[in-house]
C-alpha positions as CSV (number, residue, x, y, z in Angstrom):
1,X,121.2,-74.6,-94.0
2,X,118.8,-76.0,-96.8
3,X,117.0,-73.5,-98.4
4,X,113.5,-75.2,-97.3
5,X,114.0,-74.3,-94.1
6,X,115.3,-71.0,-94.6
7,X,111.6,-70.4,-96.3
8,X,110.2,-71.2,-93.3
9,X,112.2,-69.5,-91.6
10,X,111.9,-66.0,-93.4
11,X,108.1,-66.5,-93.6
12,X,107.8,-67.3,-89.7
13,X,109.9,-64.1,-89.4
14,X,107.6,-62.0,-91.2
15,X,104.5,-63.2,-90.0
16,X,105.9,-62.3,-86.3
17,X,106.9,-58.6,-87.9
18,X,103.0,-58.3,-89.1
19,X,101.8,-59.3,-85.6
20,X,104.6,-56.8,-83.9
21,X,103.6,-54.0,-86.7
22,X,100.1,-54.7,-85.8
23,X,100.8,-54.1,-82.1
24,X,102.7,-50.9,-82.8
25,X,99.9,-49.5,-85.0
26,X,97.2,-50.5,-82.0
27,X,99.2,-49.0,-79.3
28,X,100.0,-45.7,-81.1
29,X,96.2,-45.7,-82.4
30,X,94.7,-45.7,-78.8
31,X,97.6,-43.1,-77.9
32,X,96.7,-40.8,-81.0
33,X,92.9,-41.2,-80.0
34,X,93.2,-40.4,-76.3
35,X,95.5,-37.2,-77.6
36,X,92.4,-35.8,-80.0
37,X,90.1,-36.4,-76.9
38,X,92.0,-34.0,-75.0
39,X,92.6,-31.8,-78.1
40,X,88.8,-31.8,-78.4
41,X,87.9,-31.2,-75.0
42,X,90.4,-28.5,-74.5
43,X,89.1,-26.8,-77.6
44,X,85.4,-27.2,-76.3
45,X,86.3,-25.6,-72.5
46,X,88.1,-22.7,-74.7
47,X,85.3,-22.0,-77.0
48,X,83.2,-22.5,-73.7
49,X,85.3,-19.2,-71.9
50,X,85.4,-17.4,-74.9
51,X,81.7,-17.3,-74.8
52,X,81.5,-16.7,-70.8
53,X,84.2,-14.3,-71.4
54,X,81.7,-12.0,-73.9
55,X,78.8,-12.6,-71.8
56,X,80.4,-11.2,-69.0
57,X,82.0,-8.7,-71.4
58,X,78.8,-7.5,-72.4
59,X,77.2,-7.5,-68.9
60,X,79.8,-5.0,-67.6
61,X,78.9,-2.9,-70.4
62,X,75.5,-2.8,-70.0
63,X,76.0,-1.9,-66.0
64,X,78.5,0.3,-66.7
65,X,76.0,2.2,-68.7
66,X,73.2,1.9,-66.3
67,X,75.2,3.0,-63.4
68,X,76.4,6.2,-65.9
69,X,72.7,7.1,-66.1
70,X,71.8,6.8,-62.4
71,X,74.5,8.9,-61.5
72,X,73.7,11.7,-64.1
73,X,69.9,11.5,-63.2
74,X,71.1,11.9,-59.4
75,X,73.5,14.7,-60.0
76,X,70.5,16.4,-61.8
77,X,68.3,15.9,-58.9
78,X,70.4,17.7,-56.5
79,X,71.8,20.6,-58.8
80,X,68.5,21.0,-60.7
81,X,70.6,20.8,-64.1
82,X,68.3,19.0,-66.5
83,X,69.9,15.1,-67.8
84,X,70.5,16.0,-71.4
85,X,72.5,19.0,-70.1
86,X,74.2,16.2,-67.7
87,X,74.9,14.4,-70.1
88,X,76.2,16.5,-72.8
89,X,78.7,17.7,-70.1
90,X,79.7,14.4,-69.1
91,X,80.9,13.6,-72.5
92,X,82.7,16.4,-73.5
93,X,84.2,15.7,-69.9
94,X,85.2,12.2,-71.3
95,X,86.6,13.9,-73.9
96,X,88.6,16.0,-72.0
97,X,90.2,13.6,-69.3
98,X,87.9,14.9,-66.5
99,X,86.3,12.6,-64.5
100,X,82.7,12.9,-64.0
101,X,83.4,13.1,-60.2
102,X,85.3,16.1,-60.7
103,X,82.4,17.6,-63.0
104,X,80.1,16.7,-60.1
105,X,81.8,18.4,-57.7
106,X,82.5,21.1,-59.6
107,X,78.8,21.6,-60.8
108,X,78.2,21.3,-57.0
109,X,80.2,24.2,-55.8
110,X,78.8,26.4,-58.9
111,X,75.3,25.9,-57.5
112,X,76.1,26.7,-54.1
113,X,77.9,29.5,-55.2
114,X,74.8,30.6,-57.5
115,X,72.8,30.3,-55.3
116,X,74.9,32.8,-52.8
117,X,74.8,35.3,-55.4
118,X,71.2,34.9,-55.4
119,X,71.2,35.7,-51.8
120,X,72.9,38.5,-52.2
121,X,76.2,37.8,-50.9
122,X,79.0,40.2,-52.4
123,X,81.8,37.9,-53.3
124,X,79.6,35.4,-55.4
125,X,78.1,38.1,-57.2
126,X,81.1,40.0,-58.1
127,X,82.7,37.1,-59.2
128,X,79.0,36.0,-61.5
129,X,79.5,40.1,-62.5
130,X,82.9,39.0,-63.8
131,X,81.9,36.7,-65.9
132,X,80.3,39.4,-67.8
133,X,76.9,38.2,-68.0
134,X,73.8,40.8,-68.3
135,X,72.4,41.7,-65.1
136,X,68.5,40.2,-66.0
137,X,70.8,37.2,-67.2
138,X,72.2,36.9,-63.4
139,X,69.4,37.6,-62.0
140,X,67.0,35.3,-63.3
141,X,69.4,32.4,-63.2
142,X,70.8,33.0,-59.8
143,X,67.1,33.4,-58.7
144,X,65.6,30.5,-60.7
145,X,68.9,28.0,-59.0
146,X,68.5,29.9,-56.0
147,X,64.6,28.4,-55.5
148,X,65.7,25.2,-57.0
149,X,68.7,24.8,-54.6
150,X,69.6,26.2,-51.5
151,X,72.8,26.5,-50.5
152,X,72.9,23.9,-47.9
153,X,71.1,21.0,-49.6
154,X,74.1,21.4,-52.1
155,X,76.6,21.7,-50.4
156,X,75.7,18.7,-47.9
157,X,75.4,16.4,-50.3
């Protein structure tokens, strides 16, 4: 082989290596920027939930506190305990474990049961006289629950 030829030869060679490395570097461009597409999107759509996911976050909160309040200002409508004393109760309940349905029913009960004693029946007012409380004390609270509540509209409800 004369070395002229083998020039050409070599230089041919390389110039087809340039266009083939030029292919390669195409091919795995358009690869690489379909892949940061998707990277990009898929970043977008999470950022996207993560703000849904806070809105709806929030949302709950702000029911959940709403539906607290109705059901304290209810329970105060039918036991004729005022909110603030509801309320007070309700979080110490939290505190405790106890759920507020529990309290309700409880404080449901007590009222009926006040308002028994009120009415003179014996076992309620024994057990209100066990407590230890002043007679005026009994008296003037049974009474005063008694005219707020009567027995029947709490324990129907």
């Amino acid at each position: 082989m004369n070395a002229g030829r083998l020039e050409i030869e070599l230089l041919a060679n390389m110039a087809r290596l340039q266009s083939d490395m030029a292919d390669a570097k195409r091919s795995v461009g358009g690869a690489m920027a379909g892949i940061e597409s998707s990277v990009a999107t898929a970043k977008n759509a999470l950022v996207g939930l993560g703000v849904v996911g806070a809105v709806v976050t929030f949302a709950g909160t702000i029911k959940g506190a709403i539906d607290a309040a109705d059901q304290i200002n209810k329970l105060s409508q039918r036991t004729g305990i005022g909110v603030d004393k509801l309320d007070a109760l309700r979080y110490a309940g939290k505190l405790a474990d106890v759920e507020f349905g529990a309290m309700e029913k409880t404080l449901a009960r007590l009222n009926v049961n006040i308002a028994k004693a009120a009415a003179g029946e014996e076992e309620q007012a024994d057990a209100f006289k066990k407590m230890a409380l002043p007679s005026s004390t009994r008296t003037a609270r049974c009474s005063r629950c008694a005219r707020v509540r009567t027995p029947t509209s709490a324990a129907t409800r």
